[in-house]
N, C-alpha and C positions, 0 to 999 in steps of 0.2 A: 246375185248381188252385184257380181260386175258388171255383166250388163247393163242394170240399172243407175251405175254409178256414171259406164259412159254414156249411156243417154241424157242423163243431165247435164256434165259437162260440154255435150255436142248442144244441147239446147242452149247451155246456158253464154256459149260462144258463139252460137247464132245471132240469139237477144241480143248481145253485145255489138258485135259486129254490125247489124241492121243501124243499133243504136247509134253508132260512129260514122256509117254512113249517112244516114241521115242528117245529124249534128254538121255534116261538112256539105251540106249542100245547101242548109238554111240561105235566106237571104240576109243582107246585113242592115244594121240600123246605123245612121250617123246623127248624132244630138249633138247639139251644142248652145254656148252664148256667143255673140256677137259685140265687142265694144270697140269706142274710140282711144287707137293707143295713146292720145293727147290728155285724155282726161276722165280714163274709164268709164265714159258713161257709153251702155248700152243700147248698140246699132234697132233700130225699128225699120221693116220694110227693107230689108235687104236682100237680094235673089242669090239664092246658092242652086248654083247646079252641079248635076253629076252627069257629067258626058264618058257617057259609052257608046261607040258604034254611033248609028243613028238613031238613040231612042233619048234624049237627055230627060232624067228626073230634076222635078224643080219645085224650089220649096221657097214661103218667104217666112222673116222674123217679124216671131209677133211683136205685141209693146215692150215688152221686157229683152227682145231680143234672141229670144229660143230662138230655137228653130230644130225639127225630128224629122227625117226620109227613110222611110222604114222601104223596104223591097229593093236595096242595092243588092243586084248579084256576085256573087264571088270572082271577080274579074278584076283587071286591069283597069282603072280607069280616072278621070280629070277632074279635078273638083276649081269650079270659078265660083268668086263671092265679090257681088258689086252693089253696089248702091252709089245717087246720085252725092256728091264730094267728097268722094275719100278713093283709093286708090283702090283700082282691080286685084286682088288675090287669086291666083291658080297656083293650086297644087297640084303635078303634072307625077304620073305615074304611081297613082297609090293603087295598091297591092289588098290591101286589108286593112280593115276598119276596126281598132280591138273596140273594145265594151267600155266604154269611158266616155265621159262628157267632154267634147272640146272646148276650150276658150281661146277664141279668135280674133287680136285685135287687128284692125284698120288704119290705116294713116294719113289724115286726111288731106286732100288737093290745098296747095297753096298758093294763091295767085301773085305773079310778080304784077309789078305797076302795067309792065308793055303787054301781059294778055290781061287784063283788067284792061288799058285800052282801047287792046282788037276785040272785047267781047260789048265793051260801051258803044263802038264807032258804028 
């Protein structure tokens, strides 16, 4: 009867153990919405990347502004979010991605009279 008690305990610390290994090696997922901090309405066609190393993942917002990159690996790495008039966003050193949806806003470019313009000239 003892024996059989530690064999299941060894099993059942195995199962476990694999279990937790595994769990920490998944890839990560980053979701989120995308709006303008001027007037919450949400960003369409916007490019979010995740730069690691040399491979960047890249994702765009749909209508509504989603946007889902599922296959980030558990690393170090850059997150840039741009679109054409509103300000470049990098988040520089993120670690880990928890399980949440983010909301993102943007702020949008505002042109003085003198580059209004050098952009008309």
């Amino acid at each position: 009867m003892k024996q059989l008690f530690i064999l299941v305990a060894m099993l059942f610390t195995s199962v476990f153990s694999n279990a937790q290994l595994i769990q920490g090696t998944q890839p990560e997922r980053f979701t989120g919405v995308l709006f303008d901090k001027s007037n919450n309405q949400r960003l369409e066609a916007a490019m979010i990347t995740v730069e690691m190393g040399n491979t960047p993942l890249i994702v765009m917002t749909d209508a509504e502004g989603r946007f889902s990159l599922v296959g980030i690996p558990k690393d170090v790495f850059t997150i840039k979010i741009s679109i054409s008039g509103y300000r470049e966003k990098v988040i520089s050193n993120v670690h880990k991605l928890e399980d949440v949806e983010f909301h993102i806003g943007l702020e949008p470019l505002k042109l003085t009279g003198n580059e209004f313009q050098s952009v008309v000239k």
